[in-house]
N, C-alpha and C positions, 0 to 999 in steps of 0.2 A: 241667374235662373237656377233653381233649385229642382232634385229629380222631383218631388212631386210635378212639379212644372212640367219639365219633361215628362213622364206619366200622362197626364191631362192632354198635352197637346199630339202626344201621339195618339191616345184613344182616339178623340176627336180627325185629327188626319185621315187614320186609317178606319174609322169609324168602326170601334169593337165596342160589344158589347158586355156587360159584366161577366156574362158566363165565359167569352172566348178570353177576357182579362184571366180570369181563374184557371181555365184550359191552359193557356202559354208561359204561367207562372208553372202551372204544374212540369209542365215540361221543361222549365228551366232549372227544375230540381226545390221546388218553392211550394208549399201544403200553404194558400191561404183562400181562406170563404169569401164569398160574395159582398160580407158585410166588410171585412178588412181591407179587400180593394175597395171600395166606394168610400173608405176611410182615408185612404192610399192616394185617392184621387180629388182629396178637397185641397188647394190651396192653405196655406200658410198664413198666418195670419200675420208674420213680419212682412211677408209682400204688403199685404193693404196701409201698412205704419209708414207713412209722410215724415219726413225728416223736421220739417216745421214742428210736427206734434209733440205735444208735450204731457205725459199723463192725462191725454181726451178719452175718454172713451170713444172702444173704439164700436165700428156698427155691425161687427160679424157678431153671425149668431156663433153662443159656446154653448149650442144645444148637443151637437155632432163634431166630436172631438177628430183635427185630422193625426194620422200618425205619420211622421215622417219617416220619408223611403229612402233609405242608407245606399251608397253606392253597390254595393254585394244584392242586394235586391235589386236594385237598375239591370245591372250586367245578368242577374240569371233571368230578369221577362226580358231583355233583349236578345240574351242566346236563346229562351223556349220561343222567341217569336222568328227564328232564325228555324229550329226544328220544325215551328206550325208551317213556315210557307214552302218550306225546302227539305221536309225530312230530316230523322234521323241518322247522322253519319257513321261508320263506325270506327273507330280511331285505330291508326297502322298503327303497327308491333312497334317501331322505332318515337313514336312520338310521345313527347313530355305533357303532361298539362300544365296551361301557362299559372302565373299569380294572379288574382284578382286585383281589382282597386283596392287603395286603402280607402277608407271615408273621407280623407281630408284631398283626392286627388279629384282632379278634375274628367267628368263624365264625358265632356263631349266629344275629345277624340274618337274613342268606344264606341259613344253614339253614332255617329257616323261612318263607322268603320261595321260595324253592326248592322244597321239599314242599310248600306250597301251590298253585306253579303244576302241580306232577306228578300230584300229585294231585287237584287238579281240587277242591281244598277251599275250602269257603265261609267267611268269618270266622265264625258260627257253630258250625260245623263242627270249626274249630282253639278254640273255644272249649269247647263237648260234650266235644271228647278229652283238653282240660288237665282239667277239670271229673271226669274220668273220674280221672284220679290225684289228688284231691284240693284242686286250683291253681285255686283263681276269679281271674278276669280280667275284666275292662270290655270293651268291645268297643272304647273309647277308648284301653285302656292295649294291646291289641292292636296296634290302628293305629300306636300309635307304635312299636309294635314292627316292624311293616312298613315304615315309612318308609324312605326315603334317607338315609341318615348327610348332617350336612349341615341338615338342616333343621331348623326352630328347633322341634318338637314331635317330633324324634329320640327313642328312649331305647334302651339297650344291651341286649342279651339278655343278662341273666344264663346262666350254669350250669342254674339250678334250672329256671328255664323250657324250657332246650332238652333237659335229661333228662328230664323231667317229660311233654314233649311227645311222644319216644321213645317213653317207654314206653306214654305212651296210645297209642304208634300200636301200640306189640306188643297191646294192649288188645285195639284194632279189627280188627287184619289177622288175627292169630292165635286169638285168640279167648279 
């Protein structure tokens, strides 16, 4: 799952519309227009490419070019959507800011460490909604999911867990 992917399926979850797209970028420290999000949020066109295939053409249209969305764009519409739901904070005198992602690291811890502070979600809470698409979870195998990279009880977010998680949230938001 690629962040455009993520992009798309949180719009949709949480159902925003392009302007609050633009709104929460802004706030995440990010100037883009209405037309760069709607760019932001086409799919890929290696997702639709079948491994079977062989130089077919393929059937997306190359009318509306999509632009891919680098991890450093992920992390700041997930911190301004952490500012949209929750204000913002102002940082104590003693505290560092942290590093970003590189491009080559993997989103989904972030991600879910992100919507849980946005959403004001309890580990129970992120538990009920994986439970809700079918994904049992430990509340232990959770925590290591929130951890710090870095720590010796670390583990990676797969794919499966951070679609899985989406879509519980289309679950819960949408209905």
């Amino acid at each position: 799952m690629d962040n455009n992917d993520i992009l798309i399926r949180l719009r949709y979850a949480l159902n925003f519309r392009d302007k609050e797209m633009v709104e929460i970028f802004k706030l995440g420290g990010v100037e883009l227009d209405e037309e760069t999000v709607r760019k932001l949020l086409i799919k890929s066109k290696d997702v639709y490419r079948y491994y079977n295939e062989v130089d077919e053409p393929n059937d997306i249209e190359d009318e509306e070019e999509n632009i891919k969305c680098r991890n450093s764009t992920l992390e700041s519409f997930l911190n301004g959507f952490i500012i949209y739901k929750r204000g913002k904070q102002e940082p104590k005198p003693d505290q560092r800011s942290r590093p970003g992602l590189k491009n080559n690291d993997n989103p989904n811890n972030m991600l879910l460490k992100k919507l849980k502070i946005a959403l004001s979600l309890t580990s129970e809470d992120m538990i009920d909604i994986l439970k809700e698409t079918g994904v049992i979870v430990t509340k232990g195998e959770l925590g290591a999911l929130l951890r710090k990279e870095g720590h010796k009880n670390y583990k990676e977010c797969g794919d499966k867990y951070a679609r899985n998680f989406l879509k519980g949230l289309a679950k819960k938001y949408r209905g």
